[in-house]
C-alpha positions as CSV (number, residue, x, y, z in Angstrom):
1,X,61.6,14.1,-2.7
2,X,62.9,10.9,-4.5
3,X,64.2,13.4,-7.6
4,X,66.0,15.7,-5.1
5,X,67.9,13.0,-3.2
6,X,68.4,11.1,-6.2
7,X,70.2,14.0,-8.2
8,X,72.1,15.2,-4.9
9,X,73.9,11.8,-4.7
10,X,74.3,11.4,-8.7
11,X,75.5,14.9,-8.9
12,X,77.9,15.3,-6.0
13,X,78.4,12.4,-3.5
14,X,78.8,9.2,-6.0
15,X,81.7,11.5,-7.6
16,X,83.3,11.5,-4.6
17,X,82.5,7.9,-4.0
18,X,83.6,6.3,-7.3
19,X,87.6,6.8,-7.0
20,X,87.6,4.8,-4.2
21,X,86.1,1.9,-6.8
22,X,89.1,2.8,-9.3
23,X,86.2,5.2,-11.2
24,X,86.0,8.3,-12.5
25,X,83.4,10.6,-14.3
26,X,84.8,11.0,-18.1
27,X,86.4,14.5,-17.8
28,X,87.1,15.4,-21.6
29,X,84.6,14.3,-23.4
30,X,80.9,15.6,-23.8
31,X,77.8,13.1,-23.7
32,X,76.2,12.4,-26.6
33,X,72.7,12.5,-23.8
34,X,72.4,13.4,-20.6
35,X,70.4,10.8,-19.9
36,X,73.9,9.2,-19.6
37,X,74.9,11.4,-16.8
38,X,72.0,11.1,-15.0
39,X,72.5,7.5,-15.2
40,X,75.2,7.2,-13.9
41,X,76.5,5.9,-17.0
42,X,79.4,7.9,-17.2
43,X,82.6,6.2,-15.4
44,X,86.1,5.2,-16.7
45,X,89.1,4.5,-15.0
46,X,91.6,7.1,-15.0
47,X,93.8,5.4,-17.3
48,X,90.9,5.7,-20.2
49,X,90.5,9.3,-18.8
50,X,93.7,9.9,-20.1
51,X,93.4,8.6,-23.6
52,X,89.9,10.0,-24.2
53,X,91.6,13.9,-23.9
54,X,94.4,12.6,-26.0
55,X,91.3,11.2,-28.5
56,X,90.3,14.7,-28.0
57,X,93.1,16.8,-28.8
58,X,93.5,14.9,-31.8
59,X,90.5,14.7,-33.0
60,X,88.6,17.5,-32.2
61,X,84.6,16.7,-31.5
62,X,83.7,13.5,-29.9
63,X,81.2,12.4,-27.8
64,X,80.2,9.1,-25.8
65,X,77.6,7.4,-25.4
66,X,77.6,5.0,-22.7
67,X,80.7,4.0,-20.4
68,X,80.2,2.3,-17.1
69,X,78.8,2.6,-13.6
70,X,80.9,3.9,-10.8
71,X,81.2,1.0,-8.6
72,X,81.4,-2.5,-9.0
73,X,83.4,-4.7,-11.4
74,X,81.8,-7.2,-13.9
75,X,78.5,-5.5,-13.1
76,X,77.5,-5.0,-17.2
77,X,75.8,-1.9,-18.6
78,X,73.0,-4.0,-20.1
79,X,72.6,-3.9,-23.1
80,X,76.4,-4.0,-23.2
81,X,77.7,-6.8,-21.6
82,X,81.5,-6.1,-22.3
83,X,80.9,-3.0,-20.5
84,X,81.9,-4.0,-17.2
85,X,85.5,-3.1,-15.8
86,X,85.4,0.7,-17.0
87,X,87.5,0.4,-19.7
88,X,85.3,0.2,-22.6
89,X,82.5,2.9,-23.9
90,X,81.0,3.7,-27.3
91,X,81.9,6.9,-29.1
92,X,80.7,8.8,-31.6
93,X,82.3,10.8,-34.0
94,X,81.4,14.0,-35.7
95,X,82.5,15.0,-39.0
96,X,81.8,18.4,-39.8
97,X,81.9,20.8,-42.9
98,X,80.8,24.0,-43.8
99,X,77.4,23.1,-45.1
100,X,76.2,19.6,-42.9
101,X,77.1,17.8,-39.9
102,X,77.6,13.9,-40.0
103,X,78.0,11.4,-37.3
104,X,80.0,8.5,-37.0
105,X,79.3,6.1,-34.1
106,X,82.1,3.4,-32.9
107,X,81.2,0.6,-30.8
């Protein structure tokens, strides 16, 4: 019962919840784990929502790591504390040719 309610309100009402905090779920980019979706480790403000699809475009593959909850401010992502305001998440790179993968992660 707890796994049901908890993945209806992660899923679909917190979503609708988090804009109201000046949060959204990152759009553009794919997680690195969905352990970070289910989380709820995935929220930016729209303004970084914006520059992680430019990031995108010009760069091709990247994922995320971790971003920020979807509500309050100065609440940190342990073990990030600089992680608080929903402007800030880790990235990771991926640099790939034709015979091997590599990944760069940026913190």
């Amino acid at each position: 019962m707890f796994l049901s309610i908890y993945l209806l309100s992660t899923l679909l009402i917190v979503p609708l919840i988090a804009p109201k905090f000046g949060r959204e779920r990152i759009k553009s980019v794919t997680p690195a784990s969905y352990f970070t979706i289910l989380a709820n480790r995935n929220y930016v403000t729209p303004e970084m929502n914006v520059l992680l699809k430019d990031l995108q475009d010009k760069l091709g593959h990247v994922n995320y790591l971790d971003a920020n909850f979807p509500f309050i401010d100065k609440f940190p992502l342990l073990p990030h504390l600089s992680h608080n305001d929903g402007k800030k998440l880790d990235l990771s790179l991926a640099y790939e040719t034709s015979d091997r993968t590599e990944y760069w992660f940026l913190y």
